[in-house]
C-alpha positions in Angstrom: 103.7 78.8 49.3 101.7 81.1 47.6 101.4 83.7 50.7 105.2 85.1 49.1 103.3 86.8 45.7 100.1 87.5 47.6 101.3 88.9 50.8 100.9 87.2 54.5 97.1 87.8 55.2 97.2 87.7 59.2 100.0 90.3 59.4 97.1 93.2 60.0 96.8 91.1 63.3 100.3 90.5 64.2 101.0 94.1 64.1 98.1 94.8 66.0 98.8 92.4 68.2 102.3 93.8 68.5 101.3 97.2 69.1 99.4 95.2 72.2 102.5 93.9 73.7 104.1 97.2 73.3 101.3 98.6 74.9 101.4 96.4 77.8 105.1 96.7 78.4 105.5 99.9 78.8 102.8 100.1 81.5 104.5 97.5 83.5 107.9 100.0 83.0 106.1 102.7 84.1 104.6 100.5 87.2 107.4 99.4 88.4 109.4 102.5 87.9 106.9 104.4 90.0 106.5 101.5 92.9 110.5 101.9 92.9 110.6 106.0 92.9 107.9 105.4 96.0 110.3 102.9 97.8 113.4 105.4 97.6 111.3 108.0 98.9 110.3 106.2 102.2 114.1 104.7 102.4 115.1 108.4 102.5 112.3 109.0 104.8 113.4 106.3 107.2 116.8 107.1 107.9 115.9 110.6 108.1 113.6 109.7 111.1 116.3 106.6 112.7 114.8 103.5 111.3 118.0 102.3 109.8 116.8 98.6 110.3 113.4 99.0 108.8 114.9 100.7 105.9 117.7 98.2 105.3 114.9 95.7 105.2 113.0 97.5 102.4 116.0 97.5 100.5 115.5 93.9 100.0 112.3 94.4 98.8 113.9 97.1 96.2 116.6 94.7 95.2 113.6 92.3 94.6 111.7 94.4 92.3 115.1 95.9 90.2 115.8 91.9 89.7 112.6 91.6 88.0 113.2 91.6 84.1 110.2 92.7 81.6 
């Protein structure tokens, strides 16, 4: 009741807590962006070379990963 005139006392570790979860988010973003960049790469390599079926079969694997939500 009284934490409205004297301010919340644990919101120096929600924020940092927060900052945290940020943190950690955007790592995964990056993580997955990069593991997705990689895939497109070695799609474009594959049909290049002939292995249509092998690359159609990674594109499952990239439909996967997009699917995933953060």
């Amino acid at each position: 009741m009284f934490d409205i005139f004297f301010g919340w006392r644990k919101a120096s570790k929600c924020k940092k807590l927060i900052k945290r979860v940020q943190c950690r988010l955007k790592l995964l973003k990056n993580k997955r962006f990069t593991i997705v960049k990689q895939l497109r790469e070695d799609l474009a390599q594959l049909i290049k070379l002939g292995y249509q079926q092998t690359a159609f079969n990674r594109v499952g694997t990239m439909i996967n990963i997009f699917s995933l939500k953060l």
